[in-house]
Each structure stands twice: as structure tokens, then as C-alpha cells.
N, C-alpha and C positions, 0 to 999 in steps of 0.2 A: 411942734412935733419934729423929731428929729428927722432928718433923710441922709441914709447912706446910698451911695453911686457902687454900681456894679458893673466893672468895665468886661467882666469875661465870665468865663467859668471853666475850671480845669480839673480831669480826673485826678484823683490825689494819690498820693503815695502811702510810703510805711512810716516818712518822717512824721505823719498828720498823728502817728498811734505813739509815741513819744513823749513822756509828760518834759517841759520843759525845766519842771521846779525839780525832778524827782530824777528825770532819767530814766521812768520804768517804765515797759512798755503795756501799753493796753488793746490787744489786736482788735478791740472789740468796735472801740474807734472807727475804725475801717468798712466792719459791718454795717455799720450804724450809717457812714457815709453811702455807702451800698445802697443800703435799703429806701432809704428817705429820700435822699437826692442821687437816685440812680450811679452813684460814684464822683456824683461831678460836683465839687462846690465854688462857692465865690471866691474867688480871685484879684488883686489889683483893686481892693475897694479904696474908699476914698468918703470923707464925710462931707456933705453938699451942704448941710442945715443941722448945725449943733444940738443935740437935745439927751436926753433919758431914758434910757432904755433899757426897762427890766424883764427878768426872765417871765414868763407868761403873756407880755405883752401880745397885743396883736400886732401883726405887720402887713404890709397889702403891696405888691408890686406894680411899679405905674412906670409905665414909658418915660424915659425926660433924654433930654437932647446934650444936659451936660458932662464936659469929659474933664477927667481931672489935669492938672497944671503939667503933672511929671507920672511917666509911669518907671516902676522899679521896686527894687525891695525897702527894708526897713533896716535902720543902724540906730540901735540906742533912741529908737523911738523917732528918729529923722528920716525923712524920706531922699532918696537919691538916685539918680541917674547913673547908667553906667560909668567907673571912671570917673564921677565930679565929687563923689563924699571924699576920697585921697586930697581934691585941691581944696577940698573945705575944711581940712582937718581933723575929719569927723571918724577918720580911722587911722 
């Protein structure tokens, strides 16, 4: 079974209502984050335990004590620290 780490949770914005591939915006997104997850979703995840996971799955949320290596955003699928993807050549 797969496990993914959930280091926070942060209200989300209007960028979350923006198709990446498209450009077009879907306010509906938004509502949807509203309703279900009172505005706030995951943030800073990170994968603990490799696995598959399809849409309908079940999922269950459990306490665990691990935190991931780096936190930060994402560049071409890399993760990085403030300031270290420039010395890594990653941008």
C-alpha cells in the first residue's frame, strides 16, 4: 500500500482554479475545495511508501512521526530548497 506524508495544510488560492495544460480557469475548483475540505488542503506532501493509487480508492489517515528530507516546491519534477535548484542547475 502506498503512503503519502502530509507535512501541513494551507487555505488555497485562485491559482488551485487554473488548468495547468489549458490555462482555463475553473472557479469551480475552489468551491469544491470549500465544501469538502473546508478551504484547506494538503500541502508539502512527500511519498513515504511507493505504491498505486487509483481514483475511488479508499484512504484512511494514521498518525506517523515521519518528516520528509527537504521541504519546498517543485522544479521540473525535482524537489528543492530555497536557493539550492540555481546551484544544482536545475533552473
Amino acid at each position: 500500500d502506498a503512503v503519502v506524508g502530509v507535512l501541513n495544510l494551507h487555505q488555497r488560492c485562485v491559482v488551485t482554479t487554473i488548468d495547468p495544460d489549458t490555462g482555463e480557469q475553473d472557479v469551480d475548483v475552489l468551491r469544491r475545495i470549500r465544501d469538502r475540505f473546508h478551504g484547506r488542503i494538503a500541502l508539502n506532501c512527500w511519498v513515504i511508501r511507493p505504491g498505486t493509487i487509483a481514483v475511488g480508492d479508499a484512504a484512511t489517515l494514521v498518525e506517523n512521526a515521519s518528516e520528509p528530507a527537504q521541504v519546498g516546491g517543485w522544479i521540473l519534477g525535482a524537489p528543492y530548497r530555497a536557493g539550492s535548484a540555481r546551484r544544482r542547475g536545475v533552473i
